[in-house]
VEXDREN-2710 file (C-alpha; in Angstrom, 1 decimal):
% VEXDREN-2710
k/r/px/py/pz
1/UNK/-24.6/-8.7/4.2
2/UNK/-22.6/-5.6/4.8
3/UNK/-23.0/-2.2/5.3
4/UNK/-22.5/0.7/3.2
5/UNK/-18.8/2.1/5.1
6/UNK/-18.6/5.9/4.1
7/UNK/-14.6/7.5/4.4
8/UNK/-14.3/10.2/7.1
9/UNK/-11.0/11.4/7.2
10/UNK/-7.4/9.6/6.5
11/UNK/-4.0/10.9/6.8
12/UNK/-0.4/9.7/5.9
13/UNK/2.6/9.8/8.2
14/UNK/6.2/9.3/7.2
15/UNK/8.5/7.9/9.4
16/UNK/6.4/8.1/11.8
17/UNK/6.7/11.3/12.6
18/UNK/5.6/13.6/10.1
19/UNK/1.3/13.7/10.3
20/UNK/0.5/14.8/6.8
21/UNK/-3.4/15.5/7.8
22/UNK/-3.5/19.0/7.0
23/UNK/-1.3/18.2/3.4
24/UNK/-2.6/15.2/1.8
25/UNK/-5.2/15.5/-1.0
26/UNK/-5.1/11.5/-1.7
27/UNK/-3.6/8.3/-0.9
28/UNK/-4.0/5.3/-3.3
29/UNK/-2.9/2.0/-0.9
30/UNK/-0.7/-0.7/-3.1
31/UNK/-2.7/-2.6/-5.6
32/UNK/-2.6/-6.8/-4.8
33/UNK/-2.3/-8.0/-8.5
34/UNK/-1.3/-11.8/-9.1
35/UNK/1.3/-12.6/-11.7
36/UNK/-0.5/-14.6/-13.6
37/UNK/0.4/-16.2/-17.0
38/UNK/-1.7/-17.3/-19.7
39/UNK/-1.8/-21.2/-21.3
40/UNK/-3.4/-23.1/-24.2
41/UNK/-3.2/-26.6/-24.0
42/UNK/-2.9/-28.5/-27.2
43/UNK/-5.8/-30.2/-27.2
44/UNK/-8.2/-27.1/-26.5
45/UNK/-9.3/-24.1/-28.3
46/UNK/-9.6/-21.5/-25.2
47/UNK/-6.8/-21.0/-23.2
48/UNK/-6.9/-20.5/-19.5
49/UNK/-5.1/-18.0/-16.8
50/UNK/-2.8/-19.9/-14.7
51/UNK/-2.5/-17.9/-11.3
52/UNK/-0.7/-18.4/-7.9
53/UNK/2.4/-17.5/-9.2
54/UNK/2.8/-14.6/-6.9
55/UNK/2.4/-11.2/-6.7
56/UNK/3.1/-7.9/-8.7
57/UNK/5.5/-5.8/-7.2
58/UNK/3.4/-3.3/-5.0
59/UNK/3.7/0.4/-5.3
60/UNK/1.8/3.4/-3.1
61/UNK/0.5/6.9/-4.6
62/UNK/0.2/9.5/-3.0
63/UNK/-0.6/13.6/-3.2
64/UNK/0.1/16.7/-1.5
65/UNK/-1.1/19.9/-1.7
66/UNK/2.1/21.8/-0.5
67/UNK/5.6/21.9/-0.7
68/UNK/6.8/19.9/2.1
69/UNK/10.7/19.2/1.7
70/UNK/10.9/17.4/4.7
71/UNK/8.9/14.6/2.6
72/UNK/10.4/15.5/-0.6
73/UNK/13.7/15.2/0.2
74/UNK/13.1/11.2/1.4
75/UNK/13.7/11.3/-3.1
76/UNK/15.5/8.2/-3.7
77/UNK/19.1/7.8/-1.7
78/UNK/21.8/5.4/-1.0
79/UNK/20.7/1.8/-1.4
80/UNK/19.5/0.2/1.7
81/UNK/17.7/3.4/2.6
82/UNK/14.1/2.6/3.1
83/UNK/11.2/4.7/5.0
84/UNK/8.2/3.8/7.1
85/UNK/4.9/5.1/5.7
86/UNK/1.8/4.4/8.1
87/UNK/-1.6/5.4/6.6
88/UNK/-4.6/5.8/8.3
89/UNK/-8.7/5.9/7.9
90/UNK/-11.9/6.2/9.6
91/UNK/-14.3/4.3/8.1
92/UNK/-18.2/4.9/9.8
93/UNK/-21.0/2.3/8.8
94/UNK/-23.7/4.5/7.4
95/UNK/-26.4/1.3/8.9
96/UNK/-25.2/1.6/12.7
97/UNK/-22.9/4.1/12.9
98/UNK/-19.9/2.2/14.2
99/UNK/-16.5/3.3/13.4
100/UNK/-13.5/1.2/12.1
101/UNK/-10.1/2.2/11.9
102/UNK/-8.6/0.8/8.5
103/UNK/-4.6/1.4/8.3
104/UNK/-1.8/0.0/6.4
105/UNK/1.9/0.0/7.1
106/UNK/4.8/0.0/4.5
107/UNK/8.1/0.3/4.3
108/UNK/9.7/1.6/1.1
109/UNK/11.4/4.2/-1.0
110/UNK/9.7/7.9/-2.6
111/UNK/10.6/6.5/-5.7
112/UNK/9.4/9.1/-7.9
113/UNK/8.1/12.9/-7.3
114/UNK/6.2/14.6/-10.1
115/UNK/5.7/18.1/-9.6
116/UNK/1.8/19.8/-10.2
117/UNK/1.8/22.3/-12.8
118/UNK/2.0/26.0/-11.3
119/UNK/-1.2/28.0/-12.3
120/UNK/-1.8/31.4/-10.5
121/UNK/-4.2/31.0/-7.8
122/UNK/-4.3/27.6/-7.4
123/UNK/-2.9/25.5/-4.6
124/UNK/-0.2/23.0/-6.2
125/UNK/1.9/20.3/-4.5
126/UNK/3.4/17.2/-5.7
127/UNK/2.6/13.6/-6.8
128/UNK/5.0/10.8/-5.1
129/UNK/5.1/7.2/-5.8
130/UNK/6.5/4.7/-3.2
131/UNK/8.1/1.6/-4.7
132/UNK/10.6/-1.0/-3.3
133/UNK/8.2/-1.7/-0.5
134/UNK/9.8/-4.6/1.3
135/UNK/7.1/-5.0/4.3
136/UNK/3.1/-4.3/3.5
137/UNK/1.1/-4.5/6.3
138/UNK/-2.8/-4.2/6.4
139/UNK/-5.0/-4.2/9.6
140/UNK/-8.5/-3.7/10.3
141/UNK/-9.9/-3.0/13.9
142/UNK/-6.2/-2.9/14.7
143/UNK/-6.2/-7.0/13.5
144/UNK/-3.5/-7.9/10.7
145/UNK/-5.6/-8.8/7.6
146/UNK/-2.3/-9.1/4.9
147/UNK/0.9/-9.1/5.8
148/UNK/3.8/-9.2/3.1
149/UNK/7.4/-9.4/3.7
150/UNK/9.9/-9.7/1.2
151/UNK/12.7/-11.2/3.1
152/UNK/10.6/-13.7/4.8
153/UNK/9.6/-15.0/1.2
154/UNK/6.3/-13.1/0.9
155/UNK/2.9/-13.5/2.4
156/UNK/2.7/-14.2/6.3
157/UNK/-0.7/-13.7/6.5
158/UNK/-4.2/-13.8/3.7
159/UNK/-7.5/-12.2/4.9
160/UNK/-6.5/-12.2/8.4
161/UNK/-5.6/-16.0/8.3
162/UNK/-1.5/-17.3/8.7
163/UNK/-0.3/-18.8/5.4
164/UNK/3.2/-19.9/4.0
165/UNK/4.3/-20.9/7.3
166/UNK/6.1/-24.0/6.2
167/UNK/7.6/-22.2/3.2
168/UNK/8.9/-20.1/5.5
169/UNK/10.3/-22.7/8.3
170/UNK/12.0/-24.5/4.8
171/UNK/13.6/-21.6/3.2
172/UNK/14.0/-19.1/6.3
173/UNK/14.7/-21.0/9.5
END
């Protein structure tokens, strides 16, 4: 059984260099979403969801409350151009108090940039999307629990355990 895990505190930094700490209002990490197709044999009257057919293409929110062009500008570019994006949590069990530091790593494009409405006396910012994420990397305690990578043909590892590797030695080696 597990403990309740309570956030305290996350950030997102871009390219490694930029801590947006004092900036970010929230960070939604990539949905995992199987493709998954649906099938109704002949002979039956239900059908069934086939899965393992890989996974939707992955995509990262995120908000801040300010105008920040040195993230802004990262909009789009020549093709090739991807960024890193590193975010980070502290997670504190709420049975024992220990802490855990969950972080993900991606590398991708600011795909989109929506603007927050201007209303006097409110703080506004902007809404960005990251999309063409080649590399998705998830860790726990600092160990890898997924780990995606487009040009290695997809998932290295599945809750913290290696998979694909022959896939990988066929098509890749």
């Amino acid at each position: 059984m597990s403990s309740l895990r309570i956030i305290r505190g996350f950030t997102l930094y871009v390219n490694d260099n930029h801590n947006l700490a004092l900036d970010i209002e929230t960070l939604k990490l990539p949905a995992l979403e199987e493709i998954t197709e649906t099938f109704q044999p002949g002979g039956s009257d239900m059908e069934v969801e086939i899965a393992g057919l890989g996974v939707k293409a992955l995509t990262m929110q995120f908000k801040i409350k300010s105008h920040t062009p040195d993230v802004t500008g990262l909009f789009a570019g020549a093709p090739g151009i991807r960024h890193n994006f590193t975010g980070k949590k502290l997670v504190i069990s709420e049975e024992d108090g220990k802490e855990h530091e969950h972080a993900i790593d991606v590398v991708g494009r600011i795909a989109k940039i929506e603007a927050e409405e201007l209303t006097a006396g409110k703080a506004t910012g902007y809404d960005h999307e990251v999309k063409s994420i080649w590399t998705y990397t998830e860790y726990w305690d600092s160990r890898v629990m997924h780990r995606f990578n487009f040009k290695k043909g997809g998932w290295d590892i599945r809750n913290f355990q290696p998979v694909n590797e022959s896939r990988r030695r066929v098509l890749f080696s």
